[in-house]
C-alpha positions in Angstrom: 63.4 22.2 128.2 60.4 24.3 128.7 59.7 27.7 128.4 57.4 30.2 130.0 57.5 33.7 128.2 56.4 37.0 130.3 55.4 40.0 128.5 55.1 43.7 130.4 53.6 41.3 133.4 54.8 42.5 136.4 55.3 39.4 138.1 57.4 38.1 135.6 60.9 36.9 137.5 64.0 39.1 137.0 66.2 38.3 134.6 70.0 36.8 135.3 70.9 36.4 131.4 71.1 38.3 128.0 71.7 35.9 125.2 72.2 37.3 121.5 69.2 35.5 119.6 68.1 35.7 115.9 65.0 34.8 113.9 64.0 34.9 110.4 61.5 36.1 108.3 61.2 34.3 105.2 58.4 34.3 102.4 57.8 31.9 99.7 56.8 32.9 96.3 53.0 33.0 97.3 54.2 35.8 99.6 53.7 33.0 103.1 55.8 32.9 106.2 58.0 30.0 107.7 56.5 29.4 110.5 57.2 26.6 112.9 55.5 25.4 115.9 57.6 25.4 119.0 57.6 22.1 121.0 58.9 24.0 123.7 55.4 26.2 124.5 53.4 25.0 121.4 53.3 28.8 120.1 54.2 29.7 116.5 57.3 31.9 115.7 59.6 32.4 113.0 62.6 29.9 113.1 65.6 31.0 115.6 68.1 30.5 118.2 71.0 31.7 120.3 74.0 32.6 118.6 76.8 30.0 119.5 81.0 30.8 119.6 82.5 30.6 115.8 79.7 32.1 113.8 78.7 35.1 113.1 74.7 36.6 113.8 74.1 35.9 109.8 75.3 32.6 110.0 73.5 32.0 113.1 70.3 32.6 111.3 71.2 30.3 108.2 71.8 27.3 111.0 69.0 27.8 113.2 66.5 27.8 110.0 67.8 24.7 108.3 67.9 23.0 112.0 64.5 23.9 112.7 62.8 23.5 109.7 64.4 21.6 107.3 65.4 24.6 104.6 67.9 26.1 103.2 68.1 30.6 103.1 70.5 33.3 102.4 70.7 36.6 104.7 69.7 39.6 102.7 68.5 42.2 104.9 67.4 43.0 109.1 64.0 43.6 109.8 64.8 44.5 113.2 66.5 44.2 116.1 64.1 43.2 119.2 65.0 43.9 122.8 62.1 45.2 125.5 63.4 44.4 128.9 59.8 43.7 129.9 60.1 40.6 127.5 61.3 37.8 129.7 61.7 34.2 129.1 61.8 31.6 132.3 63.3 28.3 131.2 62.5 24.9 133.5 66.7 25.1 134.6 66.3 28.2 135.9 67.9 31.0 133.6 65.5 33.7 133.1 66.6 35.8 129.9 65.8 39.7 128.8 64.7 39.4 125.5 67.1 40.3 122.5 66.6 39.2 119.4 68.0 40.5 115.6 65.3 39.7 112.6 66.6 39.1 109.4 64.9 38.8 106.9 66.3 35.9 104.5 65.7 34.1 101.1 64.7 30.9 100.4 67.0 28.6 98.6 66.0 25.3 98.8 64.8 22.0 100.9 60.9 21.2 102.3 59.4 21.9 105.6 61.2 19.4 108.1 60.2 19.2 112.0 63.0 18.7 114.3 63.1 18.6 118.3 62.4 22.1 118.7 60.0 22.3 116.4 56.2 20.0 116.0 55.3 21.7 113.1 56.7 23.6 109.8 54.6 25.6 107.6 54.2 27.9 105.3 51.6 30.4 106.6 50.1 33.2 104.8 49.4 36.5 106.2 45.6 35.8 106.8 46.0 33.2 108.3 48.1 34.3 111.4 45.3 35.9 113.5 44.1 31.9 113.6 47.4 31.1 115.3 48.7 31.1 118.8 51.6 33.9 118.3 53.4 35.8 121.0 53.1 39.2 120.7 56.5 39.9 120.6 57.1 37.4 117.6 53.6 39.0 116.0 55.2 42.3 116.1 58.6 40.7 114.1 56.2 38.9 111.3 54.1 42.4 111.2 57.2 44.4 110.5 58.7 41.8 107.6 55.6 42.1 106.4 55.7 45.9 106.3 59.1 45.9 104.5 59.9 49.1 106.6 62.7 51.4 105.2 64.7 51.2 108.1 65.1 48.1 110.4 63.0 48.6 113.6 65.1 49.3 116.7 63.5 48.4 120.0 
């Protein structure tokens, strides 16, 4: 299913669903990002997804990684929790969802970059190398901040 992402456009269509979301952050011991490349716009992002019924938001982060990429993580902290109404995501069957998404930020444990269905590519990606990339600016503004290691989690 395609997506089409609007962000603070004003002819972006109204929203008719909030779905809790999660990504993660996760950096390697060279200090890179997972990255993967979504097959569903072709833009980077950190791995994610919705939540689904029986898990809990941590637990949704450790499945949507090791779907989408192929490794393993453990939750250890938030980098922040993501939710500007004029962020809006059109899908091709017609919802049309208000951003909100929590960041964690997680630790690797084990496995090797793996593509699934949602996701072309997988890659570790170090931090000068992401102005060469096709990022959304919401997502940019997630990596930024787990870069940043803030003292509190962002809230916005």
């Amino acid at each position: 299913m395609a997506r089409t992402e609007y962000f603070h456009d004003a002819n972006a269509p109204k929203p008719n669903s909030i779905v809790v979301a999660v990504t993660a952050f996760i950096l390697d011991h060279q200090g890179r990002v997972l990255l993967i490349q979504r097959t569903d716009n072709g833009l980077w992002a950190l791995p994610g997804g919705a939540q689904d019924f029986g898990e809990s938001i941590a637990e949704t982060a450790v499945r949507e990684t090791k779907e989408e990429t192929g490794i393993d993580v453990e939750v250890t902290d938030m980098v922040g929790i993501y939710t500007d109404p004029n962020h809006i995501i059109a899908y091709t069957d017609g919802e049309v969802r208000q951003q909100f998404s929590i960041c964690f930020r997680a630790r690797y444990l084990s496995g090797q970059p793996t593509e699934s269905d949602e996701s072309s590519r997988v890659a570790w990606i170090s931090q000068a190398e992401l102005d060469d990339l096709k990022i959304h600016p919401s997502m940019r503004l997630r990596i930024d901040h787990g870069y940043a290691n803030l003292a509190k989690p962002y809230i916005g």
